[in-house]
N, C-alpha and C positions, 0 to 999 in steps of 0.2 A: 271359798275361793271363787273368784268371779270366772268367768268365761270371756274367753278374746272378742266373742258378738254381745257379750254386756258391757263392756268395756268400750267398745267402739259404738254402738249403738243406743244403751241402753238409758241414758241422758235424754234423747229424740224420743224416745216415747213414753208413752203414758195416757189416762183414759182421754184425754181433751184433744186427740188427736186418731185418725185414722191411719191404719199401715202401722202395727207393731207386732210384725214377726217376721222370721227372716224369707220368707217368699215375697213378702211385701220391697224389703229393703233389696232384695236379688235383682228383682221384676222392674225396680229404682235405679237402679244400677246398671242393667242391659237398655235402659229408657234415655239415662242418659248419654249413654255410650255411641248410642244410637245418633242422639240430639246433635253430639260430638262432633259427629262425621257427616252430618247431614250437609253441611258447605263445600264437602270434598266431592260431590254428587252434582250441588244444583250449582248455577250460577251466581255471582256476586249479588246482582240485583235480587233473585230470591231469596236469597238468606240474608241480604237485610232487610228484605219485606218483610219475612218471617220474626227478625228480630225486633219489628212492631210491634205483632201481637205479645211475644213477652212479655215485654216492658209494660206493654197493655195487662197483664199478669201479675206483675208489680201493685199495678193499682189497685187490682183488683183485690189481692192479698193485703192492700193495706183496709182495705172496706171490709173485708173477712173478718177482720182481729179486731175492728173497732164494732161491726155490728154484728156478727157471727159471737164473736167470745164478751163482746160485753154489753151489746144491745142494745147499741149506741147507732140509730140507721141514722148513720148520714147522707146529704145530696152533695158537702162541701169537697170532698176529695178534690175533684178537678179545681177547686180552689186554691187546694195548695199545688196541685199539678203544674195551674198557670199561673200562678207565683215564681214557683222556682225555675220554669222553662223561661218563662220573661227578665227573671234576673241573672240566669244562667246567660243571654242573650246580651244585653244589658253588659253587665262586668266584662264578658270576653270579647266584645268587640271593642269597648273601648279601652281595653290594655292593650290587645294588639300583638297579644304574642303569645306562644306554646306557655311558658310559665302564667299569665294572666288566664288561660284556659283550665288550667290547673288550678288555678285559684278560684274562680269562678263557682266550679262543682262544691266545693263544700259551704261557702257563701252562698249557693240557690236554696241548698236543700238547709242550710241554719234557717233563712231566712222562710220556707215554708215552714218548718217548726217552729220557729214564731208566729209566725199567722196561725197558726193551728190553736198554739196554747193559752192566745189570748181570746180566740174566740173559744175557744173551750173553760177558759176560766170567766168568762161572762155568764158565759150557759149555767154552768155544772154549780160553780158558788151562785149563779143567780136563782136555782133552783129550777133550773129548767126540766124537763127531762121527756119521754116518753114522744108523742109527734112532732111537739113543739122544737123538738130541736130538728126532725126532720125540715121543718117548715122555715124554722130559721138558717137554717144550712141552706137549704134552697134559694133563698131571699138572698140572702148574698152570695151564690151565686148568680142571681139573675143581675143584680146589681153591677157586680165585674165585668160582666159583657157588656151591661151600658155602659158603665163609665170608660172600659177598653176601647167599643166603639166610637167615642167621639175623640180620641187623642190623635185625630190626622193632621191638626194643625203644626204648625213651627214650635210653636210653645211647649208641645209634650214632644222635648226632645230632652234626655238625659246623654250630657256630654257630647259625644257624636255620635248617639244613636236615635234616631226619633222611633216612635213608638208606633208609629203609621195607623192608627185605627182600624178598619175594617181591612185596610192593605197589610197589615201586620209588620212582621219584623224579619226583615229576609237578613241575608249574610253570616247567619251563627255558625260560625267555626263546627268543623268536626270535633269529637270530644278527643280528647290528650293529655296526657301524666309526663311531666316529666319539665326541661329545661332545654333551650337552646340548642342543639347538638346532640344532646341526651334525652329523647322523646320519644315517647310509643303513640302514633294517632291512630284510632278507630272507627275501621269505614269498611264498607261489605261484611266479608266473612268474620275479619278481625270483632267488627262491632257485634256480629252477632254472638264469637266467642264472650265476648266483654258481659253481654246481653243476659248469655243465657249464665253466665259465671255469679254472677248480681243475684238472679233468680234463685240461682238454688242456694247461694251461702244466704240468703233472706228468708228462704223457706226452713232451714236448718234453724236458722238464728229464732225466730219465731215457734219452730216445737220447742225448743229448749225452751222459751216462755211461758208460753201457755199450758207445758207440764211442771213448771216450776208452781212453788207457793204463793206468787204474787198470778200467776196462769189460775191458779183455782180461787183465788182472791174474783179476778176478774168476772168467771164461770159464777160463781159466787152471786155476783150482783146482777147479771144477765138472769137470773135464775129468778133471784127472792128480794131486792133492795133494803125490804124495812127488815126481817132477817139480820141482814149483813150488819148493818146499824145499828143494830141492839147486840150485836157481836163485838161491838168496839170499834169497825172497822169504818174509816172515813170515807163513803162512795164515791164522794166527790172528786174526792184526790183520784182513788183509781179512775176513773172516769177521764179524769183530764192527764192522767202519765197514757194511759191507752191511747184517748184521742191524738195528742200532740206526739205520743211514735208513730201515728196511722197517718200525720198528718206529715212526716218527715221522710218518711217509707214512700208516700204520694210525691209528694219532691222529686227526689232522687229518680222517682219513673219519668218526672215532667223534665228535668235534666235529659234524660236522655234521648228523651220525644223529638225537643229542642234540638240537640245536636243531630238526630236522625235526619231529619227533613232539612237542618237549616234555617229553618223557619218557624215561626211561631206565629197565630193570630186569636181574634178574641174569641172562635168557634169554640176554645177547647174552654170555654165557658156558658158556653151555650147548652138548654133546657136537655137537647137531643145526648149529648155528650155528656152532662151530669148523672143522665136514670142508665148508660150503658152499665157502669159499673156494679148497680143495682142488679140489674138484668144479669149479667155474669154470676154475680154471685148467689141468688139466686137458684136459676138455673144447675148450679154447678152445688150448691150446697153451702150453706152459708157456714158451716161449723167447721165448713173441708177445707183449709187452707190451701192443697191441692183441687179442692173441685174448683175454687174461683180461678187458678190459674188452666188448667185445662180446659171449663166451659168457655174463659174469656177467646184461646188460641182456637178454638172450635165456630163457637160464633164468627168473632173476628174477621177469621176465614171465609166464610160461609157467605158473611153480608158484601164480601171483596168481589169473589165469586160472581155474585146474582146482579154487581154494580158494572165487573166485567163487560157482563152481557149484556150492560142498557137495562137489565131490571129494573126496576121502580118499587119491586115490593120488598126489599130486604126489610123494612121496618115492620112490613104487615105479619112476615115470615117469621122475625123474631119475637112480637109481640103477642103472638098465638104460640111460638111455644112457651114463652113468659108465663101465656095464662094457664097451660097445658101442666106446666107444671107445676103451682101454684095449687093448683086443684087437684091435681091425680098426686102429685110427688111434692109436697109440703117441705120435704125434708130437702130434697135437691137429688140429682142424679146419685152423685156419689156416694155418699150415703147412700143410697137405696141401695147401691149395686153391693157398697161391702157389706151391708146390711143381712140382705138376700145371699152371698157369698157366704158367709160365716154362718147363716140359720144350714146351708145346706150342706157346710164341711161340716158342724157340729151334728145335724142328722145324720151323715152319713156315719160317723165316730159311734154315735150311740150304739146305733144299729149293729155294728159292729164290735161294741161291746156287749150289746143283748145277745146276742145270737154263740150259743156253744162251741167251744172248741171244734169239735165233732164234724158239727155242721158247717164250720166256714170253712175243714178241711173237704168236706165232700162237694162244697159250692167251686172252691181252687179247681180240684179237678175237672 
């Protein structure tokens, strides 16, 4: 007979993921709760500033599962990011209304999973594999900033919206569910509830993945490819189902980028904004599906901070510790820290089973 925390939890974990025991899922639980209420504290304008970096989180979790769990380093994420924030922009301003707003969201983030799965089924059946697809990922996205940057003229306007090139795309509606009279819009606190509600049923939905059989499928090929392939299993396919959910998960963040600012332009295809993602993940642990959402709201922060101030070295600042930990922490923060966590609750356990009855009575006292 199962238990009410196997029951309720025991789906979310398993070995391809970090946090499976109940201090973990407590310590989860008080973090969120925490997260909660963080808008009833600060002002509106903070907690949707804040609600950047999540969403920033988003991205980041979606580069986790594509090069973290199947080891697949891509540069393209912000590819599909500004795909879907530019057609999220795109559809709602030209319907013009709370229902066309609504409609728009699942229309941005279809159509980055399509861009995802078509350049992933070029790659992966083309036999790409290993830098080359970093390099190709890259390539286009250096490509979408040029071609974004020169659509200032009359001609790159779809319907009434034109595409402004380097000026971008101002007017994007705030995001909204619903119909005429019947509508929830999200802006401040609301967005950051929205924000952070996204995040975690994404991070949920993703253990359930990645501990399932098609989850060690992926681990699988991340590990050993020619292996897997003399196993039966077609790499390719998993390669391009992982990709093109990493690429739809990246959407839905660029969705709501879009709506956050209002605005969209071609930066968020830009050399600088393609390797952040890298950087996050990275830093935070590439196999952590939490470390890339934590490192990202960490950093994030940090380089906000130092820009605050008239800084100019955020990039130098995160770039050294890029390399800091590349070198000293291969594995990423997180990791290291449950890592080191679990070597010294299981020392302490042993010890505590080595040592006599007798003795740990006389050490009590």
């Amino acid at each position: 007979m199962t238990s009410p925390y196997e029951r309720l939890f025991g789906r979310f974990e398993g070995p391809n993921t970090i946090g499976n025991t109940r201090v973990f899922w407590a310590g989860l639980t008080v973090a969120l709760a925490l997260a909660a209420a963080y808008p009833l504290v600060v002002s509106a304008y903070t907690a949707g500033n804040t609600a950047l970096f999540m969403l920033y989180g988003l991205l980041a979790m979606s580069l986790s599962l594509v090069w973290g769990y199947a080891g697949v380093l891509s540069f393209g994420q912000v590819v599909f990011f500004g795909f879907a924030g530019y057609t999220f922009g795109i559809v709602s301003i030209n319907l013009g209304s709370t229902l066309g707003v609504t409609m728009a969201i699942p229309v941005a983030v279809l159509v980055a999973t399509v861009v995802a799965f078509l350049l992933g089924y070029f790659m992966f059946y083309g036999d790409v594999s290993g830098v080359f697809v970093a390099i190709i990922t890259l390539v286009v996205t250096l490509v979408m900033q040029t071609f974004m940057a020169q659509t200032a003229g009359d001609e790159w306007t779809i319907g009434e919206v034109p595409l402004g090139g380097f000026n971008g795309m101002p007017g994007i509606p705030n995001l909204a569910v619903g119909t005429e009279g019947a509508a929830v819009s999200f802006s401040g606190a609301s967005f950051y509830w929205l924000v952070l509600t996204i995040l975690v049923v994404s991070y949920l939905g993703l253990r359930l993945l990645v501990n399932g059989r098609f989850g060690y499928a992926m681990v699988a090929v991340r590990e050993d490819e020619d292996r897997v392939e003399m196993l039966g299993y077609d790499i390719r396919r998993v390669k391009l189902v992982v990709f093109t959910l990493g690429g739809g998960l990246a959407g839905l963040s660029g969705v709501l980028y879009a709506s956050w600012g209002n605005y969209i332009d071609p930066s968020v295809y830009s050399l600088a904004f393609a390797t952040l993602p890298v950087v996050w993940v990275t830093v935070g642990g590439r196999e952590s599906l939490l470390g890339g959402v934590l490192a990202t709201v960490a950093i994030e922060w940090f380089r906000q901070q130092l820009a605050i101030t008239g800084s100019a070295w955020a990039t130098v600042v995160v770039g050294t510790l890029l390399l800091i930990v590349v070198l000293a922490l291969p594995e990423g923060i997180v990791p290291f820290v449950h890592r080191k966590t679990v070597g010294f609750v299981e020392g302490r356990r042993m010890v505590g089973e080595d040592t006599p009855a007798a003795d740990r009575e006389g050490t009590a006292e």
